[in-house]
Structure formats: structure tokens, C-alpha cells
C-alpha positions as CSV (number, residue, x, y, z in Angstrom):
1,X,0.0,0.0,0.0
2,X,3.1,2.4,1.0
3,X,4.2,1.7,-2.4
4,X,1.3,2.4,-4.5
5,X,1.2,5.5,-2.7
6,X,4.3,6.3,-3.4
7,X,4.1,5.7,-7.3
8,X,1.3,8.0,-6.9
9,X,3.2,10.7,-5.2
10,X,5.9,10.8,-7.5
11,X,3.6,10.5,-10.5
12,X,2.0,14.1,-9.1
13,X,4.7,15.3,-8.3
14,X,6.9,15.0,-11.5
15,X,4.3,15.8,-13.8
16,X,3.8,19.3,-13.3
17,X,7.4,20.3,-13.3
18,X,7.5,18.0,-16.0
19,X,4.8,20.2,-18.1
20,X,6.2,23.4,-17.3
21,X,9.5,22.3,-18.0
22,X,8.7,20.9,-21.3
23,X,7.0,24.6,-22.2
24,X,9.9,26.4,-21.2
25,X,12.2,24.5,-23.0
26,X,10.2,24.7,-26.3
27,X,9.8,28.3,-26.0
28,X,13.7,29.0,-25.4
29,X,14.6,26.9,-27.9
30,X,11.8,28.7,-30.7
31,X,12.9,32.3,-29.5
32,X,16.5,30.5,-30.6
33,X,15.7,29.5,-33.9
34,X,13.5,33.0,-34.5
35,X,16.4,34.7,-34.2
36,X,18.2,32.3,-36.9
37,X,14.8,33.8,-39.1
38,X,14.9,37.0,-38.3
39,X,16.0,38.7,-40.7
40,X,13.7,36.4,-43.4
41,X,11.0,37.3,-41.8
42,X,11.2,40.9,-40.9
43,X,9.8,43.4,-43.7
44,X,7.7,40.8,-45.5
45,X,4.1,41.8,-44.4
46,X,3.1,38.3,-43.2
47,X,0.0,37.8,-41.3
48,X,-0.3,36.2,-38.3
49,X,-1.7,32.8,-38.7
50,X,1.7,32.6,-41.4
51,X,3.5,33.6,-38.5
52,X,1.9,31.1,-36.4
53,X,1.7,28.1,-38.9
54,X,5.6,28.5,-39.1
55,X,6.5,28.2,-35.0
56,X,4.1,25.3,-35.1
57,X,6.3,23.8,-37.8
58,X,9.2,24.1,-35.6
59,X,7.8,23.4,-32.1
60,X,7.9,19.6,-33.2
61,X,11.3,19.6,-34.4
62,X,12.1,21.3,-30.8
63,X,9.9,17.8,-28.9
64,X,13.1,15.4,-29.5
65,X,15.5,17.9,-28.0
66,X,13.3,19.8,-25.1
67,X,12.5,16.3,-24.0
68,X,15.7,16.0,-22.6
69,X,16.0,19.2,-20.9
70,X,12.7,19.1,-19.3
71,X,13.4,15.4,-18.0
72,X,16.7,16.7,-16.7
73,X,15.3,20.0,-15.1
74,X,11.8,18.6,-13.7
75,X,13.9,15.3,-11.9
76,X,16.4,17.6,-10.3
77,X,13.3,19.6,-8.8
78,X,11.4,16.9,-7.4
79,X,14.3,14.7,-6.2
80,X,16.1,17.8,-5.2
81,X,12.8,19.0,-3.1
82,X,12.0,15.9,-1.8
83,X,15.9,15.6,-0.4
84,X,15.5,19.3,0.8
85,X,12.3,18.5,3.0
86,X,13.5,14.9,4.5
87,X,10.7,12.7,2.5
88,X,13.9,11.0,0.8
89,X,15.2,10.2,4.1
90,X,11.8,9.1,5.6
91,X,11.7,6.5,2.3
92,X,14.8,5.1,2.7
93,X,14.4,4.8,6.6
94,X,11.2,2.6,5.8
95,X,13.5,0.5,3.9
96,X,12.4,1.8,0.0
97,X,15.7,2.6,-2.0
98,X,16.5,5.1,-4.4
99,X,15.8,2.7,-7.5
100,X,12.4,2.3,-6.1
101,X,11.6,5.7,-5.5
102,X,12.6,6.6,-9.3
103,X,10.6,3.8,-10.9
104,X,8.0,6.3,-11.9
105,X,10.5,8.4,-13.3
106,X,12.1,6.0,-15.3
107,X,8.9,5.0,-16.4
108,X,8.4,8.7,-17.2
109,X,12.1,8.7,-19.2
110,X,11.0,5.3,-21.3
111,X,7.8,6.5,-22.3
112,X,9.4,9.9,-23.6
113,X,12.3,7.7,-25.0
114,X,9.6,6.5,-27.1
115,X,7.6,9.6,-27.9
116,X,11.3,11.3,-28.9
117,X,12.0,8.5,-31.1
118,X,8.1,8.5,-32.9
119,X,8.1,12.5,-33.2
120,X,11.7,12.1,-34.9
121,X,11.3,9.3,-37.3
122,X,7.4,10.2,-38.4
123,X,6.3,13.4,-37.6
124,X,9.4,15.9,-37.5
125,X,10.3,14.7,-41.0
126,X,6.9,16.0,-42.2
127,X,7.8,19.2,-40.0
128,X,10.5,19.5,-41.4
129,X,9.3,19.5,-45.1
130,X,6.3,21.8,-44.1
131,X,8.9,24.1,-43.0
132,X,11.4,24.0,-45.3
133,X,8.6,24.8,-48.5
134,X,7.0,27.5,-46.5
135,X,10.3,29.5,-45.1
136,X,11.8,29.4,-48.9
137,X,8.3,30.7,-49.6
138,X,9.0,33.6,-47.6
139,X,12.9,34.2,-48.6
140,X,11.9,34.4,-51.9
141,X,8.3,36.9,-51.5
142,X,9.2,40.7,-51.4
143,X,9.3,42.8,-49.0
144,X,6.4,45.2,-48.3
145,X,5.7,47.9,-50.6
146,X,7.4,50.8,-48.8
147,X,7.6,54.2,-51.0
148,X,9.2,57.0,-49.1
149,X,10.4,60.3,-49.8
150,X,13.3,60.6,-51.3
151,X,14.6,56.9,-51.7
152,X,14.6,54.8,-55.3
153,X,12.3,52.0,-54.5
154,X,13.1,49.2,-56.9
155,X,10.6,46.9,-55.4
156,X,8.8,46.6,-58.6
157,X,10.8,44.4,-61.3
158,X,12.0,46.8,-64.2
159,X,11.0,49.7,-62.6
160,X,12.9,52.7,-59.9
161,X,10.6,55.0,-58.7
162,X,11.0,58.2,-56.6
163,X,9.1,60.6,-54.5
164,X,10.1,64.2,-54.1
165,X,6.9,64.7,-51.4
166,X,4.5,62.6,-50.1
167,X,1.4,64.0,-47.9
168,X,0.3,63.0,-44.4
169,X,-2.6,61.6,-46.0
170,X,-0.4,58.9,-47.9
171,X,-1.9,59.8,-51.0
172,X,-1.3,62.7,-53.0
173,X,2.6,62.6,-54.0
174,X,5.0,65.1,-55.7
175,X,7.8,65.7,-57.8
176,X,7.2,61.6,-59.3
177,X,10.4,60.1,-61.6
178,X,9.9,56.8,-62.9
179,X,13.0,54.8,-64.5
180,X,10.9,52.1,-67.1
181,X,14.2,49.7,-67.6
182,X,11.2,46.7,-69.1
183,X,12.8,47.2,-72.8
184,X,16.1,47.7,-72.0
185,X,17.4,44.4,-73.3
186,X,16.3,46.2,-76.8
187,X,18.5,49.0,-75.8
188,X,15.1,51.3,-75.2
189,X,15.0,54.0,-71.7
190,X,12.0,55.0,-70.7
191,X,11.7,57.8,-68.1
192,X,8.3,59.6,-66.8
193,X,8.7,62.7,-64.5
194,X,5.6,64.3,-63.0
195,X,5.3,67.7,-60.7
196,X,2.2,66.0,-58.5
197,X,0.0,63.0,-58.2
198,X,-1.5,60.2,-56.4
199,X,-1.7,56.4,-55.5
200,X,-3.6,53.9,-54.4
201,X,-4.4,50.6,-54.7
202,X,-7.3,49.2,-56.7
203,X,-9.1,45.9,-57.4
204,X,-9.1,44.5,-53.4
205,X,-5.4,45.3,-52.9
206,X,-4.2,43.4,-56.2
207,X,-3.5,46.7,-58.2
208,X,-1.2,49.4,-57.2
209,X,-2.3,53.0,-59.2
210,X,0.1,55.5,-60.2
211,X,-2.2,58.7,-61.2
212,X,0.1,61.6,-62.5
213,X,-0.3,65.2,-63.7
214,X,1.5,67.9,-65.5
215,X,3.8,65.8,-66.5
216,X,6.8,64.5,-69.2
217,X,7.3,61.1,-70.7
218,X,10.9,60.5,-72.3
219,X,11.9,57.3,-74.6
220,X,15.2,56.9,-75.9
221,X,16.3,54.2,-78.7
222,X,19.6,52.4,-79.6
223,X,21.4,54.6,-81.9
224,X,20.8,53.4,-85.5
225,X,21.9,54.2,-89.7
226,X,24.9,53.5,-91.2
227,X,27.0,55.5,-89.2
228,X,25.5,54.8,-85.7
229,X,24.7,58.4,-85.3
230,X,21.2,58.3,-85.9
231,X,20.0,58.4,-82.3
232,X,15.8,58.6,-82.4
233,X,14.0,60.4,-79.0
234,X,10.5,61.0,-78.0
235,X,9.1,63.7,-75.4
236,X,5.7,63.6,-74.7
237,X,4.1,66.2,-72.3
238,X,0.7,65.0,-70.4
239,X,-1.6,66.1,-68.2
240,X,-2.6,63.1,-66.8
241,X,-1.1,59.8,-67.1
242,X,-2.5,56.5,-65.0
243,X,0.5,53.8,-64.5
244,X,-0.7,50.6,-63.0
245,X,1.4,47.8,-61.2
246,X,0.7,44.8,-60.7
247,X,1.4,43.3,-56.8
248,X,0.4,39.8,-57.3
249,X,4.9,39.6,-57.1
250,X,4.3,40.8,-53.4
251,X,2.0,37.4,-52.7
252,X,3.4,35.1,-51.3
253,X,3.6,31.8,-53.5
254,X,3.1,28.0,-52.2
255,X,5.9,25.7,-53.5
256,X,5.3,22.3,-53.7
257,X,7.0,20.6,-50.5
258,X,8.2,17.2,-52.7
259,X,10.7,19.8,-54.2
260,X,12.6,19.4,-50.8
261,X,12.1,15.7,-49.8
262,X,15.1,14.9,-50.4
263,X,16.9,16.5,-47.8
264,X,18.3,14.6,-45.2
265,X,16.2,16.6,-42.2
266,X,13.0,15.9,-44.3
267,X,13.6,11.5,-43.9
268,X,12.9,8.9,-41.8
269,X,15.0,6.4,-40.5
270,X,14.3,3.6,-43.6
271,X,14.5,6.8,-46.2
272,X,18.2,7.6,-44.6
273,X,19.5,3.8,-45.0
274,X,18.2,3.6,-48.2
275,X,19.3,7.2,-49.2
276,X,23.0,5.5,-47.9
277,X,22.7,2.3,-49.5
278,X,22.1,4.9,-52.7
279,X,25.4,6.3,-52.1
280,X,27.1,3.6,-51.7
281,X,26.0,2.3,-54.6
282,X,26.8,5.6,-56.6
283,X,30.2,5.5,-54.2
284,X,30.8,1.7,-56.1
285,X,30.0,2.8,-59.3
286,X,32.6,5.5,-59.3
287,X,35.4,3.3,-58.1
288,X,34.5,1.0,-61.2
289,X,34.7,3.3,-63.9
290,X,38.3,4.4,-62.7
291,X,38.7,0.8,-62.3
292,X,37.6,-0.3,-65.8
293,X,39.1,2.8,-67.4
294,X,42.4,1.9,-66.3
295,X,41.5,-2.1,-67.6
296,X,40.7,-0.8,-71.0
297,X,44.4,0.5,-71.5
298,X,46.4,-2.6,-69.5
299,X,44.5,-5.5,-71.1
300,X,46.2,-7.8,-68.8
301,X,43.8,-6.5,-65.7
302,X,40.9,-7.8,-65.2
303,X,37.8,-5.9,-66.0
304,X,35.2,-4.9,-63.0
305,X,32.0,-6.8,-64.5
306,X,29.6,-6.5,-61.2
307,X,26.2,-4.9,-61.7
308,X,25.5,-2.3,-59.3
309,X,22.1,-1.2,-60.4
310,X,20.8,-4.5,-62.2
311,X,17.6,-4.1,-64.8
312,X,14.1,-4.1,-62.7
313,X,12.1,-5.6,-65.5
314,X,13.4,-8.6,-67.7
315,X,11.6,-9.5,-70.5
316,X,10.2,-12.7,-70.3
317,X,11.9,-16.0,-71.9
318,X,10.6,-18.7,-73.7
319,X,10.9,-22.3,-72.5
320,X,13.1,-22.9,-69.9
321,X,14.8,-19.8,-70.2
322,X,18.6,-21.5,-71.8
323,X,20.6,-19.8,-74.0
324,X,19.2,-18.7,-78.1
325,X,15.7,-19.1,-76.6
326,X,13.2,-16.4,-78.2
327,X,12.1,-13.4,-75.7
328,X,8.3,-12.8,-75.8
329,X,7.0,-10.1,-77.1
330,X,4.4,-8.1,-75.2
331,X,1.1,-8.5,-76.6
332,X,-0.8,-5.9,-78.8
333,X,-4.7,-5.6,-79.4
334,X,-3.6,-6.5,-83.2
335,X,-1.4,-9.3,-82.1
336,X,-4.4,-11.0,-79.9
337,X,-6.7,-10.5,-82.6
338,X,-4.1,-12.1,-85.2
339,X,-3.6,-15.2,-83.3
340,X,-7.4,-15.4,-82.5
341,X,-8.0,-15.9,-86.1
342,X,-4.9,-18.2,-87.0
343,X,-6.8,-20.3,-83.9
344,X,-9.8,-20.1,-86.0
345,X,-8.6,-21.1,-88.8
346,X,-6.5,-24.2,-87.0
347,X,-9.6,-25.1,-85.9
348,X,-11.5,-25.1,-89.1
349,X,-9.1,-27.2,-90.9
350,X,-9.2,-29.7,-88.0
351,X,-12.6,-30.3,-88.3
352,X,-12.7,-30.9,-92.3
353,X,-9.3,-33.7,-91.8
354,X,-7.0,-31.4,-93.1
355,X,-3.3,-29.6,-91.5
356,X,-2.2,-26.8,-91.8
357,X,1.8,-26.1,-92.6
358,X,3.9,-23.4,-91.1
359,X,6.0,-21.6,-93.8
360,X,8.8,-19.4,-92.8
361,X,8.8,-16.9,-96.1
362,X,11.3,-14.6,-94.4
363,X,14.0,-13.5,-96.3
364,X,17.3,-15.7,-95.8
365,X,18.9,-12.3,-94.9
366,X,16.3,-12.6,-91.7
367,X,16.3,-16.3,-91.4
368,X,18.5,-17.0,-88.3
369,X,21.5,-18.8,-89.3
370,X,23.4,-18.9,-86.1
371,X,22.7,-19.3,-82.7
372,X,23.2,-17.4,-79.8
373,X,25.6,-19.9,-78.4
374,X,27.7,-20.0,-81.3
375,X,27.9,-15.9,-81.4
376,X,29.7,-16.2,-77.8
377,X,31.9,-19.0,-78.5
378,X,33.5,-17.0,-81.7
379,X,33.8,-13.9,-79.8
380,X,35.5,-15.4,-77.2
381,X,37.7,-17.3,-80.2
382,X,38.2,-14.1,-81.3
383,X,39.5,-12.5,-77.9
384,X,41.4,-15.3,-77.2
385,X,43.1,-14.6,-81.1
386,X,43.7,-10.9,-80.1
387,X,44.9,-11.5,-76.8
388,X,47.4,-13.6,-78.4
389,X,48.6,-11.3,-81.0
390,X,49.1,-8.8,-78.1
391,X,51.2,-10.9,-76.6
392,X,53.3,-11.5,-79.0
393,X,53.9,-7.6,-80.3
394,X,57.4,-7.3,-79.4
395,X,57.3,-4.6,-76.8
396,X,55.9,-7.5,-74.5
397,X,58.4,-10.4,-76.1
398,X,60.9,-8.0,-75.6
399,X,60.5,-7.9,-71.6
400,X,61.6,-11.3,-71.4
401,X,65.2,-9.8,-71.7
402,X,64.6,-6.4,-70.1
403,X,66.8,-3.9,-71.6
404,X,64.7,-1.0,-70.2
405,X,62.0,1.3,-71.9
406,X,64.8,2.8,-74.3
407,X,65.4,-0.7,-75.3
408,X,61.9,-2.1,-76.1
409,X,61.0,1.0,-78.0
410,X,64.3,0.4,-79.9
411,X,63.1,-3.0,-81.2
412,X,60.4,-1.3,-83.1
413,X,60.3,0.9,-86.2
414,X,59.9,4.8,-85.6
415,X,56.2,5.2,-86.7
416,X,55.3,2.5,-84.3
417,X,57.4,4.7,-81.5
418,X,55.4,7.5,-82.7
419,X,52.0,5.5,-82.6
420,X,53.4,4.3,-78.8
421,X,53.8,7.4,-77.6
422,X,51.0,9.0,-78.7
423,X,48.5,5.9,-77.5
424,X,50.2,6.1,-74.1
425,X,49.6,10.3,-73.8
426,X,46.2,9.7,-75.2
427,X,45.8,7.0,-72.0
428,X,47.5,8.8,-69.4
429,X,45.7,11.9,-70.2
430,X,42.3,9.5,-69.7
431,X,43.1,7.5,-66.7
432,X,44.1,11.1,-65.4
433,X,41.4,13.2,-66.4
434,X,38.8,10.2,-64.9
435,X,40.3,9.9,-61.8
436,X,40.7,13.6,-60.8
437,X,37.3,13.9,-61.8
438,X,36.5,10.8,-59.3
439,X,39.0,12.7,-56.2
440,X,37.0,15.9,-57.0
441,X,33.4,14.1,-56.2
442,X,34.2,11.2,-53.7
443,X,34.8,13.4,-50.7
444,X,31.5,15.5,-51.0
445,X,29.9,12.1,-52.0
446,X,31.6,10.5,-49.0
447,X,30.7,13.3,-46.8
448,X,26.9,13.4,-47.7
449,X,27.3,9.9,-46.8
450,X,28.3,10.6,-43.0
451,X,25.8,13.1,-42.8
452,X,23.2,10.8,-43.3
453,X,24.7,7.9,-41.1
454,X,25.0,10.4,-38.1
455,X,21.1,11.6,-38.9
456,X,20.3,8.3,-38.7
457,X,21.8,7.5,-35.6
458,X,21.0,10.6,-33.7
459,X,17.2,9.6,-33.5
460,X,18.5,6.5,-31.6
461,X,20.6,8.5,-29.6
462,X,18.6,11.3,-28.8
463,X,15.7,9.1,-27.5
464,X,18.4,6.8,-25.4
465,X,19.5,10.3,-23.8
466,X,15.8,10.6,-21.9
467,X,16.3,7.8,-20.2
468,X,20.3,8.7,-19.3
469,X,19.1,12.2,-17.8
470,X,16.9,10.2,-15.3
471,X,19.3,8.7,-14.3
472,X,21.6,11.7,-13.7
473,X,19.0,14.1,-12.8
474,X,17.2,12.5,-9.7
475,X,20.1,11.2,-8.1
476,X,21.5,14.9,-8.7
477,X,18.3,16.2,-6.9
478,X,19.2,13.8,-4.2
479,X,22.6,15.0,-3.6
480,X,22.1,18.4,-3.9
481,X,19.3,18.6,-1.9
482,X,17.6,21.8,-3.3
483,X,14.0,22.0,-4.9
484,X,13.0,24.7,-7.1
485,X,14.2,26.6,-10.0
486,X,17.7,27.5,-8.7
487,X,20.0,24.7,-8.1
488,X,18.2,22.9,-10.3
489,X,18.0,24.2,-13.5
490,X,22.1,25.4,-12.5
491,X,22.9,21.8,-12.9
492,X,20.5,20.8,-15.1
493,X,22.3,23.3,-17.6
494,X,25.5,22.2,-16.6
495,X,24.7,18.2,-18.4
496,X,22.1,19.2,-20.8
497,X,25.3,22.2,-22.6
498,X,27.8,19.2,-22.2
499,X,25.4,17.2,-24.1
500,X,24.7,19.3,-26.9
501,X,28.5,20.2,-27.0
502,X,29.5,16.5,-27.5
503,X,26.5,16.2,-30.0
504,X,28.5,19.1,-32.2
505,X,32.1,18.1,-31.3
506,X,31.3,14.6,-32.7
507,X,29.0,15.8,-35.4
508,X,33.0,17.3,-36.3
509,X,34.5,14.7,-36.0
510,X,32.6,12.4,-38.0
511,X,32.0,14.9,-41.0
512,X,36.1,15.2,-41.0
513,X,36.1,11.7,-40.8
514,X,38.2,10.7,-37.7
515,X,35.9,9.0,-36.5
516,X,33.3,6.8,-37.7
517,X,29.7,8.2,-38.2
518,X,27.1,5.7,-36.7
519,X,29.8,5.6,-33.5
520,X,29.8,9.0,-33.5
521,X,26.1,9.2,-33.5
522,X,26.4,7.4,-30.3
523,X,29.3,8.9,-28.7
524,X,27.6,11.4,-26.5
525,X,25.2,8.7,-25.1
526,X,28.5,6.4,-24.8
527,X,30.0,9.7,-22.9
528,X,27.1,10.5,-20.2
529,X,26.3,7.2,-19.7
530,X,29.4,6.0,-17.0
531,X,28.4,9.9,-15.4
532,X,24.9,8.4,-14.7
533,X,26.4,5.4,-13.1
534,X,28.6,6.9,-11.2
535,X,26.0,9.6,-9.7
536,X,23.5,7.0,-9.3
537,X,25.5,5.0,-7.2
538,X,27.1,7.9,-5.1
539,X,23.4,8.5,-4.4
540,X,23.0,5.4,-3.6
541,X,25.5,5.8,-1.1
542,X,24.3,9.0,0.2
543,X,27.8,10.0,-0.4
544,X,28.9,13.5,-2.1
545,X,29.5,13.6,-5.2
546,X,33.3,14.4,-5.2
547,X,34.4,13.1,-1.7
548,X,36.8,16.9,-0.7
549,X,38.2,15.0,2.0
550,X,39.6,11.9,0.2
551,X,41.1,14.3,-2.2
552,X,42.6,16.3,0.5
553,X,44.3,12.9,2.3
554,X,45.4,12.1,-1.4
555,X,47.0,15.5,-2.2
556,X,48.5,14.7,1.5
557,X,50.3,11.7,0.4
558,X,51.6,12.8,-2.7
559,X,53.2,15.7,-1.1
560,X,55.2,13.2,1.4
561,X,56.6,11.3,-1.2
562,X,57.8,14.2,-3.2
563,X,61.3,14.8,-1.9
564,X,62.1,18.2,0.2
565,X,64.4,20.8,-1.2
């Protein structure tokens, strides 16, 4: 009965830190990433629920990383509180240990371990993609329409206007000039100047309305005539003159979120090993066509025959599938209806006692005269023939007495030297050229590659963490000895900034390749892990952390056996 009572008591207990916790840590980490987007957001008019839709985006990419921190934080509190007002004590004086006492936390830790692992590998990559479309959405809309006084505004494509004036009512403008660049590719300027004016928008905020008096309109062409002097210009005086613009350019557009599926952020844990089976593959593929190239020039290597990618669809064989048998051909609505009536007409003749004879009247130019077999047993004959004839060229007889290059290309006439050398640039200049072109891609290939292995393996990780902060958290609380939000979230900090500075330091590491990816994926779990166990059982213990006094006695020692000047 003590024991259901307790489960209870840390179940209330931990689950309201827990909750605020959670929302605290969310909410530092969004105001974290809103200052990364800042500056794209800022000046682009959005309205609220755009605003909105994009922190929601992001709020469950933050669940697999405020997890952590709020286990850490809300298992310091309650341990911590519970040390500070002696219930700890009264426990463990009725005989219930520490293990005991955390059950409900660690069953607090798995069930987040599994939430942070389901929100990582199904819903944040969706997140992210939602994300993703939308924010290139809004780098790529313009900003507001903002026409001061005084200032080119070149918000419109093709077009710089300027305002001399501008009245407090917003509307009535003076002093307009209005640089019309749309024909300049024709080598055509356009320039309107106007003393006064207004503008509005029209048509629900889709049309923006230029309406200017007492004005000029200038148009300047490319010079022309024989000499290039001819150099036609038009001034036309107005008194009014309407210029519309269109601000459908100021919506803001909806991308199609496939376009970015294929980043790394946007897959799941199957998509990223098959995404680095894919570069392996196109890692393999690579190495066999400097491989092969090389082959193709020194016949006596062997050449790389294994099929990466093989054929999805074969063709269907014939029989029993052995070599020369006919493939199949897929069958057309004029191929059924063909054989239907040679059926027929089988038939027919079966029923009146007489046959039917199959006559082959294609040409003998079509007729098959030799089998499949027989085509690779006389190209291997003939292989075999110019292997042989290779071999027995006398720059390769000729190495059976070396008497160095100089001497083999000696033993030939000069226009086979010639023919040598130039073959052998030709080659050099191949097998070069393919594998530079192979050491210029294999390291960003190689390096996408480790991206995605660490990806992978940082869902894993980052769920295995919840549980490792229980374990480091609560026994923390119980050493410490100090509820609340002060001590707690101090050393809560402390682990959670170690954590996420392994997480980067071995994100380093494995993109420079020192170490390997998937183990560096692990590393900070491998890291933290001992620390739990060692806190856990100090705990245990009811021991401090760092025993000052056995350090002091050691220090002592160390001191005596160093010799006296």
C-alpha cells in the first residue's frame, strides 16, 4: 500500500514540473531558432496565422530535444525537493531505496524515449518539409511595398521610382520620376517625370495605381543608320497619365513541398539507409569506372563486371529460359486479334481432316543462321586470337630480356614509336582526367554519406539520452538537496550544454572523418552514460559527489613522497 502510494506521489509530483518544463524548454529553444529567421521574416508583411503556422512547424522539431531538458530539469526539482524536506530520508528509513523511489521516473524517461524517437522518425520529418517549403516561400516573396520620400524603390521588377513629397494623407505625391528599364534588353529608356500625383491601390489590394499630372514622358532608342549616329528620341508632355502595377509579385507563393524531400532533415529512419545504400552504390560505381578505365588500356587487368544497379524488368523468356531461346514479345490488341483468327482457322481445318503447314517466307537475310551460343563462343575465339597477338607484339616479347623502356621502343620501327607514344599520352591523359574527376566528387559524396549515417543515428541517440538524464537528474536532486528553479536548472544546464556540445564536437569529427559516423552518433550517449552510473550509485550511497576529504588525504600523500628541497 506504501508503495502504491508512493508511485502516486511521484507521478503528481513530476508531472507538473514536468509540463512546465517541457513549455519552457520549447519556447527558449523557438525564441533560438526566430532569431536564426529574423532577418527572413522581418519586412515581409506576413500575417499572423503565417507567422503562427511557421513556430508550429518548428515546435515539433524542438519535442526530441526539449524532452531531454525538461526530464533533466523537472527530476532535479522533485528529487532535489524531496531531499530538501526529508521525505527522501523518511523513504529510505522505511526500507524503500532510491531505485524504487525513481521507478516512476524512469517509467516517465521510457515513455518519452519512445515519444522522442516517434516524433523524430514520423512526424518531424513531415515538420520539417512543411517548414522547409514554406520559409523558402518567404525568402523568396518581397518585402512590403514601402515608397518613401526621397529613396529609389526598386521593389517593382524593371522599374525605380522616386518621390520628391508625399502628404500625411499617404496619397497625394509630388515631384514623381519613374526609370521604365522593361525594354532595355532592346536598348530602349523610358523615363516619366511628374510635378504632382496620387496612388492607391485598386481591385481589393491586387493593383497598385500610379495617377500623375503635369507631367513628361521620355523614350530613348539604340542609336541606328549606317553610321551609328542616328539616335531617335520622343518627349511627350501630359496632363494626366494613369501607370498601374501589378502586386500579385508581393504574394506570397506556395511551393510544392516534394521539391525538398530529399533532404536529409525531411527522412525517416528507412529513407536515410536507403538514401545510404544509394550512395554507396553511386560510391561503387565511381570506383568501377576508374577501375575499368584503367582495364581498357592494360589488357592484362581484369575488368570490373559486377552490376550495381541491375535491370528491374526482364523480358520474359521462352521455354526454360537457356541460351538462343526467343524473348516474348508483349502482346498488342492487333497481335491478340491475329492469333485469334490463325486459332480459327487451325480449328477449321481440324474439323474438315486437313493440316495446316507453317512456312517461314522470311528473307534468308532474316532467317537465323546462327545461334546465340555460337555468337559467344566465336567472340570469345576471337578475344582469345587478339589476346594472343598482343602478346606476341614485341614490346611485350621484348620484356623477357629487359633492356629497359629505351630498349623495347628500340626493337620497333619509328612510326610504331610514334603511334606508342601518342596511344600512351592519349591513355595517361584519360586515366588522369577520370580519376581527378573521381578525387573531385568522392569526398562531398563521402561526406553526404556521413551526414546521413550520423542523422540516422542521432534519432537513436537522442531518444536513449531521456532515459540517461533520469538517471543523472534524480540522483543529482538527491545530492544536492535543493527544490525549485535554482540549483536545479544550474545543474541541469551544466549536463544538458555538455550534451549538446558532444553532439557538435562529434558531429566534427565524423564529417572530418576521424571518426566513424554511426559511432559518433552514439558517442555522446557512450560519454554520459558512466556519469549516470557513477552519480546513481554515489546517491545510492548517500555520499557526495566528489568526496573533498579523500582528495585532500590524497594530495597529503603525494606531497610526502615528493622529496624536500
Amino acid at each position: 500500500m506504501l508503495l502504491k502510494r508512493l508511485d502516486k506521489l511521484m507521478a503528481k509530483s513530476f508531472a507538473g514540473p514536468f509540463v512546465v518544463t517541457f513549455a519552457i524548454a520549447v519556447f527558449v529553444l523557438m525564441m533560438q531558432v526566430l532569431w536564426l529567421y529574423l532577418d527572413d521574416i522581418a519586412g515581409k508583411g506576413l500575417g499572423f496565422f503565417t507567422v503562427i503556422e511557421l513556430m508550429s512547424y518548428k515546435c515539433v522539431g524542438l519535442v526530441p530535444l526539449a524532452l531531454p531538458l525538461a526530464l533533466l530539469i523537472s527530476s532535479v526539482m522533485v528529487l532535489g525537493g524531496m531531499a530538501e524536506h526529508y521525505e527522501l530520508s523518511s523513504f529510505k528509513s522505511a526500507g524503500v531505496g532510491l531505485l524504487r523511489i525513481m521507478r516512476t521516473l524512469i517509467i516517465f524517461g521510457v515513455i518519452s524515449s519512445a515519444v522522442s524517437f516517434s516524433v523524430a522518425d514520423y512526424v518531424l520529418p513531415a515538420a520539417n518539409l512543411q517548414f522547409g517549403a514554406r520559409m523558402y516561400d518567404i525568402q523568396q516573396k518581397k518585402p512590403t511595398l514601402n515608397m518613401e520620400p526621397g529613396v529609389f524603390n526598386e521593389d517593382f521588377n524593371q522599374y525605380a521610382i522616386r518621390l520628391g513629397g508625399r502628404a500625411e494623407n499617404g496619397r497625394d505625391i509630388s515631384d514623381v520620376l519613374i526609370y521604365d528599364h522593361t525594354k532595355a534588353a532592346t536598348g530602349e529608356l523610358g523615363q516619366i517625370t511628374a510635378n504632382t500625383g496620387e496612388m492607391y491601390s485598386a481591385d481589393n489590394g491586387r493593383l497598385f495605381v500610379m495617377k500623375l499630372q503635369d507631367g513628361v514622358q521620355y523614350s530613348e532608342q539604340r542609336p541606328g543608320g549606317k553610321s551609328g549616329s542616328s539616335r531617335p528620341f520622343v518627349r511627350t508632355s501630359f496632363k494626366t497619365y494613369t501607370k498601374v502595377f501589378d502586386l500579385s509579385e508581393f504574394n506570397l507563393t506556395s511551393t510544392n513541398p516534394k521539391l525538398f524531400s530529399t533532404n536529409r532533415s525531411m527522412l525517416a529512419t528507412w529513407q536515410l539507409q536507403m538514401a545510404v545504400d544509394s550512395i554507396d552504390i553511386e560510391i561503387a560505381i565511381r570506383k568501377q569506372a576508374v577501375s575499368n578505365q584503367v582495364s581498357n588500356y592494360l589488357k592484362v587487368l581484369e575488368e570490373d563486371t559486377i552490376v550495381h544497379r541491375p535491370e528491374r524488368v526482364q523480358r520474359k523468356v521462352e521455354g526454360d529460359g537457356s541460351l538462343g531461346a526467343r524473348p516474348i514479345e508483349p502482346e498488342t490488341p492487333n497481335s491478340v486479334s491475329r492469333q485469334d483468327s490463325i486459332r480459327r482457322a487451325v480449328n477449321a481445318s481440324a474439323e474438315r481432316g486437313t493440316t495446316i503447314k507453317q512456312i517461314d517466307n522470311r528473307s534468308e537475310k532474316k532467317k537465323p543462321t546462327i545461334t546465340e551460343a555460337q555468337k559467344t563462343i566465336m567472340l570469345r575465339d576471337k578475344t582469345a586470337a587478339a589476346r594472343a597477338r598482343d602478346l606476341a607484339h614485341p614490346l611485350v616479347t621484348g620484356a623477357e630480356n629487359w633492356a629497359g623502356v629505351y630498349g623495347l621502343m628500340d626493337s620497333v620501327s619509328a612510326t610504331v614509336q610514334g603511334q606508342v607514344l601518342n596511344r600512351a599520352r592519349s591513355a595517361i591523359r584519360s586515366i588522369s582526367g577520370q580519376a581527378k574527376a573521381a578525387e573531385r566528387i568522392l569526398p562531398g559524396t563521402r561526406e553526404s554519406r556521413v551526414k546521413h549515417v550520423y542523422d540516422l543515428h542521432m534519432k537513436y541517440s537522442m531518444a536513449l539520452v531521456c532515459i540517461i538524464f533520469i538517471f543523472i537528474g534524480a540522483p543529482m536532486g538527491a545530492i544536492v538537496r535543493k527544490g525549485g528553479f535554482g540549483y536545479p536548472i544550474l545543474v541541469s544546464i551544466i549536463f544538458f550544454v555538455i550534451f549538446i556540445i558532444l553532439t557538435i564536437f562529434c558531429r566534427k569529427l565524423a564529417e572530418s572523418f576521424v571518426v566513424d559516423a554511426a559511432f559518433a552518433g552514439w558517442l555522446p550517449c557512450v560519454v554520459l552514460f558512466p556519469v549516470s552510473l557513477y552519480i546513481t550509485s554515489r546517491a545510492m550511497k548517500d555520499a557526495k559527489l566528489v568526496n573533498i576529504d579523500a582528495l585532500a588525504e590524497g594530495f597529503k600523500k603525494l606531497r610526502e613522497l615528493l622529496p624536500s628541497r
